[in-house]
N, C-alpha and C positions, 0 to 999 in steps of 0.2 A: 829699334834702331838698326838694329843687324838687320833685319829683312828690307828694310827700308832701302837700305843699302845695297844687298844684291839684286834687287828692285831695279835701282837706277844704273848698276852696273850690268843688268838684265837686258836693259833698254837699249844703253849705250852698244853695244854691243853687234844690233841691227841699225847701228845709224854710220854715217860713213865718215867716221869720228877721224879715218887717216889722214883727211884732208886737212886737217887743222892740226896735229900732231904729228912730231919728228916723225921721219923714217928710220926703221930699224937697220937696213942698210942699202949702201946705192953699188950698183954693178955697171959696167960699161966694155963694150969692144968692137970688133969688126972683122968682118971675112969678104976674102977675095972668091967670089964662087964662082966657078970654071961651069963649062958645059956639062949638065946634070950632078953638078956638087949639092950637096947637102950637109949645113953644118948648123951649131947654136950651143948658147950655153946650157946647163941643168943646173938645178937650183932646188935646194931642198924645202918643201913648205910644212907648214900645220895646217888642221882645217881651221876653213875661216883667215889663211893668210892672203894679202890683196897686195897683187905687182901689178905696177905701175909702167907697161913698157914703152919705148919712143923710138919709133926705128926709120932712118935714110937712106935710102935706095940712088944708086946712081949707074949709071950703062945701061945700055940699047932703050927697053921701053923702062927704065927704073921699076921692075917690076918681079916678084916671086911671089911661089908658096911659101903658105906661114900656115903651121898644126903646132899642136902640142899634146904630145903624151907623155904617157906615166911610166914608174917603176918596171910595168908589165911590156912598154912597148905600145899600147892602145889608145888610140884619139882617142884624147877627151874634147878638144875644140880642132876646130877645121875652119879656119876664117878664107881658104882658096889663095887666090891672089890678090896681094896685098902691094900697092904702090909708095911713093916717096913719100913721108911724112905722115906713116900710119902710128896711131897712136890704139893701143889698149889697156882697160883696167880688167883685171880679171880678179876671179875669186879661189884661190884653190880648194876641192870639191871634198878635200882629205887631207889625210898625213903620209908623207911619202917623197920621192924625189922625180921632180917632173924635167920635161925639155923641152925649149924650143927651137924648133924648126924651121930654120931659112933655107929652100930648096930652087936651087936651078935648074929643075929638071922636063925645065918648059925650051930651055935654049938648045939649041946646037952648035953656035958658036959662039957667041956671045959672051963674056964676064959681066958678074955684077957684082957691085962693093957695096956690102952693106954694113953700115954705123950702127950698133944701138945700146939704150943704156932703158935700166930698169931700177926700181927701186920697189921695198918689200916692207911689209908692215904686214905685224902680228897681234895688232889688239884687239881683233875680234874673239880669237882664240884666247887671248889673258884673259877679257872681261868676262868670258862664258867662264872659263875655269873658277874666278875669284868669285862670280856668282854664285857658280853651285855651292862652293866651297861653303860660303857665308850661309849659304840656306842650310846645306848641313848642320853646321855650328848651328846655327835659330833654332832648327830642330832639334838639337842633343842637349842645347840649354833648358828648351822647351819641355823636354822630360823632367831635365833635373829639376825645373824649377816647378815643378809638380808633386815632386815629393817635399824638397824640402820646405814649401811655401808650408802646405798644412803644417808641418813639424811645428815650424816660429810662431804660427798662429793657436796654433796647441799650447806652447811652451806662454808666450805671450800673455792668450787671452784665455787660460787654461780656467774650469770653475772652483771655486775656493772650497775645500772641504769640508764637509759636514763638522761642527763644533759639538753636536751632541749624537748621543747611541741611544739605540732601544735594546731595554735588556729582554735576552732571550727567554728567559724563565715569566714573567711575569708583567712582560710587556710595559714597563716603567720606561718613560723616556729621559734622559740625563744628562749632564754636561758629561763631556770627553776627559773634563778636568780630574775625576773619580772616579777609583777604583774598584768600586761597589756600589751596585744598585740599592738605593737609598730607601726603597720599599721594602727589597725580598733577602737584604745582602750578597745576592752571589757577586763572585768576582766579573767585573768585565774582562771580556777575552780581547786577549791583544793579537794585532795582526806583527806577523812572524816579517821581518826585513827580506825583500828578496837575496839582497846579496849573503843573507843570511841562511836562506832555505837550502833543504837538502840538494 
């Protein structure tokens, strides 16, 4: 059942499960960008987190650069120039804190205002966690239940002990009930209790 489970939380994982489930949070704003400005938000992701962005463009040809880089400063994506009513789903490629880039620095004189709002979801990243997790767990039970399975079945279906002895001396076979072999008399030897033993 456990595997079974991180199985389907395995699956779920690569499917694009955000579009039918909340978002974990929604962001929005805007910027007045002057000749050669460049501005945007940052946004901290998990791998595996998917933003959702929506952006409006308005002045001269409604048009910028749109990158996004990471913690280091380095494109990760370059989509160039990007016009009014650009829409992107992206996937962040790590853990880290990224930003996006709305650049004017195609104009001379020119302002552009741009609108935009984003929303972020993190279930790729839960479901991979809660899968391993579970697989872990399967396999830790999976040991245990290795040892103690034979135990119960020992304990369980253990074989009933011998009712009679053979005596050492003269090879007489006997009930266990008797403390002497009924042919030769020696005593039967008795076994010593462990919790007994030296």
């Amino acid at each position: 059942m456990i595997f079974g489970l991180a199985v389907i939380l395995l699956i779920l994982s690569f499917l694009p499960v955000h579009r039918f489930l909340p978002t974990w949070s929604n962001h929005s704003g805007d910027y007045d960008l002057g000749p050669g400005n460049v501005n945007g938000p940052t946004v901290y992701l998990f791998y595996g987190s998917i933003v959702d962005l929506d952006v409006s463009i308005s002045g001269a040809n409604k048009d910028v650069f749109f990158y996004i880089t990471d913690s280091e400063g380095d494109r990760i994506l370059d989509a160039g120039t990007i016009y009014d009513g650009y829409h992107l789903e992206w996937e962040a490629p790590t853990i880290g804190s990224f930003r996006f880039h709305f650049s004017n620095t195609m104009s001379w004189v020119s302002h552009k205002y741009v609108t935009w709002s984003y929303t972020v979801s993190h279930y790729k990243g839960l479901f991979l966690i809660l899968a391993i997790g579970l697989l872990i767990l399967g396999i830790g039970q999976m040991f245990r239940e290795e040892r103690v399975i034979p135990r119960i079945k020992g304990f369980l279906f253990k074989e009933p002990e011998p009712t009679e002895v053979e005596c050492e001396y003269c090879g007489t076979i006997y009930s266990k009930t008797l403390h002497k072999c009924p042919t030769c008399g020696a005593l039967r030897k008795r076994s010593i209790p462990r919790e007994k033993r030296p």
